[in-house]
N, C-alpha and C positions, 0 to 999 in steps of 0.2 A: 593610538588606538589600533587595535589588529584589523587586520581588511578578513573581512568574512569569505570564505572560499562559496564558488557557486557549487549547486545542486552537480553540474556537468564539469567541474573544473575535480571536486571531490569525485564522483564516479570513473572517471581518467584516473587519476590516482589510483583509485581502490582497485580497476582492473587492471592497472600496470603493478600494484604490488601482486596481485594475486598470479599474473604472469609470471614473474620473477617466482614465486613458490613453485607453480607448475611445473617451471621449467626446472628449475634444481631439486625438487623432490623428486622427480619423473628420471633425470638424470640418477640421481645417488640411487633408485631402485634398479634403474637400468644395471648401471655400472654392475653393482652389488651382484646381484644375478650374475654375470655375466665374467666378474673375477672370481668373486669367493665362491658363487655356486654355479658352476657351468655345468654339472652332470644334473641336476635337479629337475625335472620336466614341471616343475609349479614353478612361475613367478607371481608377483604381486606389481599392484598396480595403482599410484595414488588417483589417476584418473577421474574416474566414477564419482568419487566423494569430492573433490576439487572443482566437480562442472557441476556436481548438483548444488554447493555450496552459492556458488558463482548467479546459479538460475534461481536460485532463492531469490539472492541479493538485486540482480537486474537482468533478470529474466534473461531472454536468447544470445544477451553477452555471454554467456557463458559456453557456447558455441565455439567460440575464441579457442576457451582453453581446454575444450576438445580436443579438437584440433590441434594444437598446439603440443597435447599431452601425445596423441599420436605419434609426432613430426621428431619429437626430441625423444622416445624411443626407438624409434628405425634410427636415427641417424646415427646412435650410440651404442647401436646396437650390429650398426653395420648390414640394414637392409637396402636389400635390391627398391628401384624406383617401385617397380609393380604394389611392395609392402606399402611406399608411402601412401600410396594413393589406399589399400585397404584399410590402415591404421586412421589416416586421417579424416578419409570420407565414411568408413565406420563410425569412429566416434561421434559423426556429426548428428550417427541416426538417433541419438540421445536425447538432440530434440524436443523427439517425438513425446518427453516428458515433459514438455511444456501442455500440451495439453490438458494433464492430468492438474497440472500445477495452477494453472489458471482457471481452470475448467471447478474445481474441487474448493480452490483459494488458497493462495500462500499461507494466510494467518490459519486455516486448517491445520495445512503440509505441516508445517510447523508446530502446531501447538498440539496435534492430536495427538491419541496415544501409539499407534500403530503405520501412519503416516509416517512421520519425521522417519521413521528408518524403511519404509518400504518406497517412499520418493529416490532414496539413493541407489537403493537394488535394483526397480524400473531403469533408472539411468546406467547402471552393470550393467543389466541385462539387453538394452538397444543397444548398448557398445558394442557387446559380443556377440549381438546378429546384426548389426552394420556389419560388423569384419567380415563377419562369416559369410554374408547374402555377397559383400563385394566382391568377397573373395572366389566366389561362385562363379558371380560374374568374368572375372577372370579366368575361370574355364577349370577351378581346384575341385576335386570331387566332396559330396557330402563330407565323406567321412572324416575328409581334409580338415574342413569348416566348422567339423564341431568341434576343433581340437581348438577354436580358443576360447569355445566356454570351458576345456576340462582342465589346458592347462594355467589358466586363469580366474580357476577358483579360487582360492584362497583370496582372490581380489574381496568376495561379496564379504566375508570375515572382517579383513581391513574395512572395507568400508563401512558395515557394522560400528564395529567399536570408534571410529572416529567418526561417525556421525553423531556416535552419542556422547562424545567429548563435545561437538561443537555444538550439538544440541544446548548445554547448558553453557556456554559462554556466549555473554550478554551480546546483543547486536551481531553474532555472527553472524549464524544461521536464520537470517530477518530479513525482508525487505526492506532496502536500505532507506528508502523514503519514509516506511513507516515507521523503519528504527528514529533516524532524524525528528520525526514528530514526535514520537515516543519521548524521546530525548528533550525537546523543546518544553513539551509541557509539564513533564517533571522539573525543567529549570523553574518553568513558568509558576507553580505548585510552591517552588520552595521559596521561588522571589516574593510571593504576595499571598 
């Protein structure tokens, strides 16, 4: 008989595969940019969609791959220390969309009609004024600062459209506990 995985043994997994996504999609954008289009002042950025996905699933984990999505563009991108610390601690002000998130209700976030895509643009958008206020702080002028909502627009676009792929793939975009119950009682349903 199979040994059932725990609730914390499956969420370790779940955040280590999603690690691994962040880091090699975040990579292949990086790169991309950076050979094929190095005169382009827009990049794109899987970021945003990847931490909102993650804070669906178990809430302020998803901080992680903030973070994370930060650390693996500077570093591929060949920024100075000062960036990592914008990038990184930027992304973190993302957050601040936990409150809406719990505040509102996941099963909301999720299942409303205008929700499920404006959870992910909230999370763009603290991204891009973390960098920006950090970067402030670091002594960069306004005008500096807005330049990574302008050339990081086409981010809210990406994130758009793959929110609304994962939007309808089953258990993604779900709290993974209530997906699990979700799951349990439809076995439950079909058993008896």
């Amino acid at each position: 008989m199979e040994r059932q995985r725990s609730l914390g043994e499956y969420k370790a997994i779940d955040l280590i595969i999603f690690a691994i996504i962040t880091a090699v999609v975040e990579y292949l954008t990086t790169v991309a940019a950076r050979v094929w289009f190095p005169d382009q002042l827009y990049t794109v950025s899987p970021a945003a969609i990847i931490a909102s996905v993650v804070y669906m699933r178990w809430g302020a984990w998803g901080g992680i791959h903030a973070a994370l999505s930060g650390f693996i563009f500077c570093l591929f991108s060949g920024a100075a220390g000062e960036q990592y610390v914008i990038y990184c601690v930027g992304n973190l002000f993302s957050m601040l969309s936990l409150i809406l998130l719990f505040g509102v209700g996941k099963e909301k976030v999720r299942t409303g009609q205008f929700l499920p895509f404006a959870f992910p643009l909230l999370v763009q958008a603290l991204m891009h004024g973390g960098r920006a206020l950090t970067a402030m702080l670091f002594g960069e002028p306004p005008a500096v600062a807005a330049g990574f909502f302008l050339t990081d627009s086409l981010s809210y676009l990406f994130t758009l459209v793959i929110a609304w792929i994962v939007r309808r793939l089953d258990g993604v975009y779900e709290d993974q506990k209530h997906y699990l119950l979700r799951l349990q009682a439809e076995k439950e349903k079909k058993g008896g």
